[in-house]
C-alpha positions in Angstrom: 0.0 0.0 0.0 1.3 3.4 -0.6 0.4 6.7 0.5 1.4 10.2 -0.8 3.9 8.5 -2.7 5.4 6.5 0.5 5.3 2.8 0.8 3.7 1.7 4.1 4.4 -1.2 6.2 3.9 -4.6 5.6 4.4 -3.8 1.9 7.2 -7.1 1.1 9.0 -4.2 -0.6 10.2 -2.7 2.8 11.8 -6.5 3.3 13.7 -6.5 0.8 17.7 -5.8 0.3 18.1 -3.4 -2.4 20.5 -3.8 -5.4 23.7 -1.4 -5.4 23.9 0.9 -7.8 26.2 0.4 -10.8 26.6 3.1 -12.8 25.0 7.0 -12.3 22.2 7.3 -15.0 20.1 9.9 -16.2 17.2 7.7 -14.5 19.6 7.4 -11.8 19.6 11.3 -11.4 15.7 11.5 -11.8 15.3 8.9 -9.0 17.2 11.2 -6.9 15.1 14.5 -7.8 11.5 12.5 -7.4 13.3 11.1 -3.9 14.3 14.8 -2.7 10.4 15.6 -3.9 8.8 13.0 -1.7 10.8 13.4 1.4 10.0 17.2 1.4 6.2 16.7 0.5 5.5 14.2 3.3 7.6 16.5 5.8 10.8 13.7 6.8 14.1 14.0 7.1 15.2 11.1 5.4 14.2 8.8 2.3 15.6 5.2 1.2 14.7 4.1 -2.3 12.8 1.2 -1.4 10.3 3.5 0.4 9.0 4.5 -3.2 9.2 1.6 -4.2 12.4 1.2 -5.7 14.7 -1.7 -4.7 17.8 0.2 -5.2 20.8 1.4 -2.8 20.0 5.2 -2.3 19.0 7.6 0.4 18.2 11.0 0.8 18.8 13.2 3.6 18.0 16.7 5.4 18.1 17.1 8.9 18.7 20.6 9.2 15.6 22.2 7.0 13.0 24.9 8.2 11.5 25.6 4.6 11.9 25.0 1.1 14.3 28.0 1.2 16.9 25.9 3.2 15.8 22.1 2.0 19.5 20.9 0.3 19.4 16.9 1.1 22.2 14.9 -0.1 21.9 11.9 -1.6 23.8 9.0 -1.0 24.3 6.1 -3.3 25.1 2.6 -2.2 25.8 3.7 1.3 27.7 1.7 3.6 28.5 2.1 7.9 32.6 1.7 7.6 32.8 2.3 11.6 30.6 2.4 14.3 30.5 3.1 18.3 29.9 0.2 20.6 28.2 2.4 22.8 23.8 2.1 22.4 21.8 5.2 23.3 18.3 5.3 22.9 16.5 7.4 20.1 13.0 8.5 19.4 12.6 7.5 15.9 9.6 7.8 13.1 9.1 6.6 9.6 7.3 7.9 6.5 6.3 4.4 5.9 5.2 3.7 9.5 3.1 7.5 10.2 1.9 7.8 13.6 4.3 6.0 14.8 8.1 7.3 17.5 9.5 4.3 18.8 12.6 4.5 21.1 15.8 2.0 19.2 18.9 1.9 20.8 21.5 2.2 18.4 25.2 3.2 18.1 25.9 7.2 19.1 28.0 7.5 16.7 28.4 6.5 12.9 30.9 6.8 10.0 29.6 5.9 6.4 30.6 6.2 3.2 28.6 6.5 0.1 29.0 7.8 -4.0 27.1 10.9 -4.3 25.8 11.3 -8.0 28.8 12.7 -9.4 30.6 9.1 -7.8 32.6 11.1 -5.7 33.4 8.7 -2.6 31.9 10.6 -0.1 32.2 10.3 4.0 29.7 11.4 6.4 30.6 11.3 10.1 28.0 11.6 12.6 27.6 11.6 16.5 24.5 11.5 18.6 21.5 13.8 17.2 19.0 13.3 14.5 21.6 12.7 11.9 23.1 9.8 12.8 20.4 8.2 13.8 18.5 9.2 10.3 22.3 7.3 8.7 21.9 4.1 10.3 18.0 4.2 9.6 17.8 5.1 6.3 20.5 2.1 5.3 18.4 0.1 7.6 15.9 0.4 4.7 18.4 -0.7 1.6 18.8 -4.2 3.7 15.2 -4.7 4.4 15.2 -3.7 8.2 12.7 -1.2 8.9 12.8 0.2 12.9 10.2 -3.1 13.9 13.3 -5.3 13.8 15.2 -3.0 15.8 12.5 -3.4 18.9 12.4 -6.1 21.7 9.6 -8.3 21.3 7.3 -6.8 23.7 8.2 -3.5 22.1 7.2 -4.6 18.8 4.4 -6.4 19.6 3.3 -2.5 21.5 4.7 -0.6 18.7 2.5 -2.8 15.8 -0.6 -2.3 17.9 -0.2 1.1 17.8 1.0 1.4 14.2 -2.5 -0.5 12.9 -4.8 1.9 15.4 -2.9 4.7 13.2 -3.8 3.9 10.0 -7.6 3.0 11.7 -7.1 6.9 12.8 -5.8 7.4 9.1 -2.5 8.7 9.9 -0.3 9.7 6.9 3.3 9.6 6.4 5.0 12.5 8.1 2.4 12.2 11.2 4.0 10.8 14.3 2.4 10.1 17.5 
């Protein structure tokens, strides 16, 4: 099922590990654009390709925007987490394809990645605590099929489902947290 462009959990396509990308298209580029487009429209911070639908290794990302005026996200292409803390904090996190929806996953404070950006430059993001590292290891969560369920406790997730499905009852869309 989608929703203002966004795939929404269970859709099989959120499961699935993406293909890297191989070469920097014009298609490519357009996939980008329509990705930046989405992620602004349904108000997030961060987009993987699979969320619209497209089984590919790319994510785009904007932590820092008030307005169109400042919106800049970069995109990264075939993304990978080269180094990570051992030490877990726990952060409230959301999803476009989960709307009204926080749940609290602990995950490494701090993250270094590397990713092509679409000029294949071999970028290298490094990120510590704060909405941006978190959106990081999110975000590639998506390219391997893991959306933030898998990152709950069992009791958690059981919680968290329940309150995902009264959501969509309430018809929450993506963007809307709780």
């Amino acid at each position: 099922m989608e929703v203002n462009g966004i795939v929404l959990s269970p859709d099989p396509r959120l499961r699935q590990e993406c293909k890297p990308i191989e070469e920097i298209t014009p298609e490519i580029e357009a996939l980008a654009e329509r990705m930046k487009r989405e992620m602004f429209e349904n108000a997030g911070v961060g987009l993987a390709a699979p969320q619209i639908g497209e089984l590919v290794q790319m994510v785009v990302i904007d932590t820092d925007y008030e307005s169109a005026d400042d919106y800049d996200p970069i995109v990264l292409i075939n993304p990978v987490i080269v180094e990570q803390s051992d030490h877990l904090v726990p952060f409230s996190e959301g999803c476009l394809s989960i709307p009204g929806v926080s749940c609290e996953i602990k995950r490494p404070d701090r993250v270094v990645v590397e990713a092509y950006d679409l000029d294949a430059n071999l970028m290298r993001y490094e990120a510590e605590g704060g909405v941006f590292c978190v959106c990081l290891q999110h975000e590639i969560d998506h390219l391997h099929g893991i959306t933030m369920f898998e990152r709950l406790e069992p009791a958690q997730r059981m919680h968290a489902m329940r309150e995902y499905q009264e959501a969509l009852r309430r018809g929450a869309k993506p963007g809307e947290t709780e």
